[in-house]
Structure formats: structure tokens, C-alpha cells
N, C-alpha and C positions, 0 to 999 in steps of 0.2 A: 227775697229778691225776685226781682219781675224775670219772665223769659230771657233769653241769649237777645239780644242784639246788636248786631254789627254797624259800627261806627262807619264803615265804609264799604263801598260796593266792589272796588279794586283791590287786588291784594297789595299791602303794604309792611314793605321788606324791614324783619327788626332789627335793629343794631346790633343786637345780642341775645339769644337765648341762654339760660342759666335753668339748667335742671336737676332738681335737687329728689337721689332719688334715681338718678342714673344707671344704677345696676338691675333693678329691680322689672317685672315683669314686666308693667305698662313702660315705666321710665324706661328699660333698654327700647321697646319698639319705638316707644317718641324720638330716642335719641339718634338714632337709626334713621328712621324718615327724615326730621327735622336737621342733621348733619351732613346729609347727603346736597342741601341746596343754600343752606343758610351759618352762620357764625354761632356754633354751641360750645357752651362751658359743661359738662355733663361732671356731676357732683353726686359721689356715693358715700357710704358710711366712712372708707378709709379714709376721704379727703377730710370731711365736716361728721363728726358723730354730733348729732342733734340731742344726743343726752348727756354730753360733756359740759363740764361748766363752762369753759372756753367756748361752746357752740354761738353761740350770737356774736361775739367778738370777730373769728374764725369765719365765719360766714361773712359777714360784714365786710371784714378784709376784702372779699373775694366779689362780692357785688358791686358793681358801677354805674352811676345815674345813667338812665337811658335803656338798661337792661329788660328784656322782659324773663322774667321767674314764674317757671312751672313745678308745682310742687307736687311730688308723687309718692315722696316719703313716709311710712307707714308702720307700724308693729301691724299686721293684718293677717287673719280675721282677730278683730280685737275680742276676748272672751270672757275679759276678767274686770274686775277695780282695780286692780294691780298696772294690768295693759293699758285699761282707756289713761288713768294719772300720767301714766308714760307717753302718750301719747300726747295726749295737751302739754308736755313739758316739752316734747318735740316741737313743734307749734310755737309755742309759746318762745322757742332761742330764734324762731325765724323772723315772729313779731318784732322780737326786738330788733334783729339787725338789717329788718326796712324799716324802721323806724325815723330814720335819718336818710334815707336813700328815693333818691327821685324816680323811680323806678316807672317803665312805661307802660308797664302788662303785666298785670300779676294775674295768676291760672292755678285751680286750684283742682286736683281730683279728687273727686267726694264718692257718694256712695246710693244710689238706692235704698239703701237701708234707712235712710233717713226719713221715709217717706210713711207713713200709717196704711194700716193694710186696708185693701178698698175694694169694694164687690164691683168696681168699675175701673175702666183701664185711668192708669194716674198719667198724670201730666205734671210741667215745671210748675205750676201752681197747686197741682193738691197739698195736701196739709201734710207739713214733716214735722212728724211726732212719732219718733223712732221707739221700739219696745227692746232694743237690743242695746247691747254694749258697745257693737260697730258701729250700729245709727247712732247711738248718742255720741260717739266716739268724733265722728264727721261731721255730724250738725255741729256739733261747739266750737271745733276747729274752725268750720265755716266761718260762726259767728265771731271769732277772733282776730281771724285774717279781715272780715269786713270794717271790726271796729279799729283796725289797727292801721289800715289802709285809707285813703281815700279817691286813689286814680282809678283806672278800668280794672275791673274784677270779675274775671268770669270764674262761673261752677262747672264743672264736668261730673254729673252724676252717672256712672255705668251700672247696668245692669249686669247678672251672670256674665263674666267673662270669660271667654275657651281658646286657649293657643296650645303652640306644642312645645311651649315655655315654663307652659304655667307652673310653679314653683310647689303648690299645695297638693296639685291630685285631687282638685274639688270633685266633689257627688256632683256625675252629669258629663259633660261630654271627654273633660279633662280626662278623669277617673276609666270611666267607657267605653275608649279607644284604645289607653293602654293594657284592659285588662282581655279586651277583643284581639287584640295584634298577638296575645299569648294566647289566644283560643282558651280564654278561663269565661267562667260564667259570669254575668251581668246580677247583682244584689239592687234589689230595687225596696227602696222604703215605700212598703204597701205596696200599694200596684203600681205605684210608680203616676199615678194620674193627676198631680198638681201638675198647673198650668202655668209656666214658667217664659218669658222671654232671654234671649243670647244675645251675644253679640260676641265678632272675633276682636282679641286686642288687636290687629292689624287698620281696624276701623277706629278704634277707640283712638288712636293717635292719629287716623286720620282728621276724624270729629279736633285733636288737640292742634294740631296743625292748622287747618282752616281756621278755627276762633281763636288763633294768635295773628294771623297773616290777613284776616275779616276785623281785628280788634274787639272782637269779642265780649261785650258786657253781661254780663246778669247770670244767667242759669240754665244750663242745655241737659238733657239726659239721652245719654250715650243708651242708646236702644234701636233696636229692630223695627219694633213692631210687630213682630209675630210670633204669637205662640204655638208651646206647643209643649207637649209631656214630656214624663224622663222617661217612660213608656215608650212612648214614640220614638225618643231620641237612640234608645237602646235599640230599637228595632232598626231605626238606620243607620246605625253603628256595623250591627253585625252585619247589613245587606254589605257596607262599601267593604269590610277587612274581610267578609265571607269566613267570619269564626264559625267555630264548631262549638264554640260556648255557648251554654245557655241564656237565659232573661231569668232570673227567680223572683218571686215577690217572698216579702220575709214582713214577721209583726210590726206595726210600727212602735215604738217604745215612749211615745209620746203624742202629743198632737201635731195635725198634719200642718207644717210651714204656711203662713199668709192665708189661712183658710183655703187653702189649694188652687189659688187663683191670684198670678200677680203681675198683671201685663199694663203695656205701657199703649200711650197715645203718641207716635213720633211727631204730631204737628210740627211741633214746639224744633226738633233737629230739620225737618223738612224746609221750613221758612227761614230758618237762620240758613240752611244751604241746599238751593232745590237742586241743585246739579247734582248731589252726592246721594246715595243710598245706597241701603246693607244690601249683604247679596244673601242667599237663600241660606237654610241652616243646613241642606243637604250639600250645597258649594260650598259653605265654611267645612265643614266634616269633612269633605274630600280632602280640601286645601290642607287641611291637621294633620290628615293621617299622613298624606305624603309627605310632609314637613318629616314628623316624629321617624316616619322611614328610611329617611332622607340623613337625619340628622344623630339617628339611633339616642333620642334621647330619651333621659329616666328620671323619675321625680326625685326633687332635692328640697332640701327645707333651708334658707338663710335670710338673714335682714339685711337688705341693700342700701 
């Protein structure tokens, strides 16, 4: 699919958001932002399980022509054959139940992962030729929703995402902060020097918000632009919580992620919306930590 492009230069208010997916890390922030100004249907596992035979019927019910549907729903990080089948069966009850539905915006969050790994920073057009179970996972989805749709269809690919939500306690800032706010040591695979891009979910649903309220065509990647180490990241972890934990570096047990280098080109989110950009990675970190301290929270594991 070509770059993001917006159908309109005004924003244009929708009849209905329906987001499937609502409990979930991205989907609560989307649902959050996007509820505070506009008409949302917010849809979790309880309302529609996506792996129910009933799921397309059940769905279907609930969508009405004119709607626009963001889809955030996910078994993730997907690690298995087991997971990705479940996943395209996911997908696959949502296919059907627009299948009949006039729907004005469909919105689909995807993945980075989809993208082959590239000694240059990637863009919405480098080549996605995923080597993992989550790329493959999101690419096919893609492909599904595009062949099963034919009205406006935008991608949201994000890169690393860090809030003080996050539900996994990803390796990196997620992981980083909580283990700095108890003053325990920082575990760095190898020294920690792949070169990585972030971004806060708080952005990520900004990016979802604008190219629903822009009408949003094609494919945007939810990124910064700027890298930077888990090295690095670690070191300004400890500066903002002032731990008394260490940084270790420990073997690594495999090969190093992406060839240690996997950043992005934001052209591509810049021109779809020049008014908006990320804010620093040392402004997101502050932003977290206060959040997490604020909100005393602690890692959990569920499917929303």
C-alpha cells in the first residue's frame, strides 16, 4: 500500500467510532482520547471474543453503516503457529462481519515487524518481508482486511511502544523504569548497543486520531525518528528515578535483534501531519515515570 494519505485537509467529524480492542494497551489510550470529543462504541473481549464461533455474527450486530472501525485487537507478541492461526482467525470473524457493512473508515494497527531488516532507516515503502511470527502475524492480517474491504484503509505501523500501561514489561523503557523505581539493577542484553526507535502510546493514538479525523488512506508508521540505545535508555532511566541500581551487561544468547540497527524515516508521518511531532525520549521517560508514580502501577498479563 502507498504512504498515509489524507482525503481532506479539515478535520471531518465521524459518525461513529467502534473500537475493537478497547481494553487493551493502545485501544484504552485510543479510546480515551477519541471519547473525550467524538461518539465511541469501545469493544473488548467480554462484549465480542473474536475467537467465538458467534464472533462475526456478534460483531456484525453491533456495526452500522457509516461507522468508522479501529482495530487494535491482538494475541501479542505473537510467538508461536499456534498464536499467529489464532490470530488470522481473529481477523478473519472481523472480515466477515464487514463484509456487508458500509463502513466509512476502516483503521487497522499493525506492526513494524512487518518490515525486513535494513542497514538504512525504513520508510512506509521499504520492503515487508517479516522473519518473525508477529510480522507474519500483521502482514496477513493486513492483507485480509485489504482484500475484504474496499473503502478508505489506513495502516498504523508503530514501532517499540513505552507507556505506564504497558501490559508486558517489554525489554527497554517499559521493563527499565520499573525495575529503577525499586532501585534494582538494569540487565542489558550485551551491552545494550542496538539502535532502536520509541515512541509513547500517548502519540500512537494521537497519530490514530488524526488519520481517522484527516480520513486517512494507505500506511503511516507510528515513529519518532530518533534513535537511540537500550544503553542509552538505561542511563537515562537511572539519571530521572536517581536508582541506586546498576546497568549490567550479561551474554547474549543469541543474535543481536535487526542487526543492531532499526530506525525509521518519519517523512512519511511528517507530511500526512506537519503540525504534530514526538516529543523527546527523555520527555517521554519523565512523562512514565510520573504516570507509574502517580498511578502505582505494576505489570499484568491479559487479552483485551
Amino acid at each position: 500500500m502507498p504512504s498515509l494519505h489524507c482525503s481532506t485537509s479539515l478535520p471531518s467529524l465521524p459518525k461513529r467510532i467502534v473500537i475493537m480492542g478497547a481494553g487493551g494497551f493502545v485501544g484504552s489510550h485510543c479510546t480515551q482520547l477519541l471519547s473525550a470529543h467524538h461518539p465511541v462504541l469501545p469493544l473488548t473481549r467480554q462484549e465480542v471474543d473474536l475467537l467465538s464461533s458467534s464472533a462475526s455474527e456478534k460483531l456484525g450486530s453491533l456495526l452500522n453503516d457509516g461507522d468508522t472501525l479501529l482495530i487494535t485487537s491482538a494475541l501479542a507478541p505473537c510467538k508461536s503457529g499456534a498464536m499467529l492461526i489464532d490470530n488470522l482467525k481473529m481477523i478473519q470473524s472481523v472480515a466477515q462481519a464487514i463484509s456487508d457493512k458500509k463502513l466509512a473508515h476502516l483503521l487497522y494497527i499493525s506492526s513494524d515487524a512487518v518490515y525486513k531488516d535494513s542497514s538504512s532507516r525504513i520508510t512506509e515503502t521499504s520492503c515487508a518481508q517479516p522473519d518473525s511470527f508477529h510480522g507474519v502475524m500483521h502482514l496477513a492480517r493486513e492483507v485480509m482486511l485489504r482484500n475484504s474491504f474496499s473503502g478508505p484503509f489506513a495502516i498504523i505501523r508503530p514501532t517499540l511502544i513505552y507507556g505506564a500501561e504497558d501490559p508486558h514489561n517489554g525489554y527497554g523503557p517499559n521493563s527499565f523504569i520499573r525495575l529503577a523505581l525499586q532501585n534494582k539493577s538494569i540487565s542489558l542484553f550485551g551491552k545494550g548497543e542496538e539502535l532502536r526507535d520509541h515512541i509513547a502510546v500517548e502519540e500512537v493514538a494521537e497519530i490514530v486520531r488524526r488519520t481517522i479525523l484527516l480520513r486517512g488512506e494507505g500506511v503511516v508508521n507510528a515513529v519518532s525518528g530518533n534513535e537511540i540505545s537500550f544503553y542509552q535508555i538505561a542511563e537515562l532511566v537511572q539519571k530521572l528515578t536517581s536508582s541506586a541500581g546498576a546497568i549490567l551487561e550479561t551474554p547474549r544468547k543469541g543474535p543481536m535483534p535487526h542487526n543492531g540497527y532499526r530506525v525509521f524515516d518519519p517523512q512519511g508521518r511528517r507530511e500526512a501531519f506537519p503540525d504534530f511531532e514526538c516529543r523527546s525520549i527523555e520527555s517521554g521517560l519523565q512523562s512514565m515515570i510520573e504516570k507509574i508514580k502517580r498511578l502505582s502501577l505494576t505489570p499484568s498479563n491479559s487479552r483485551k
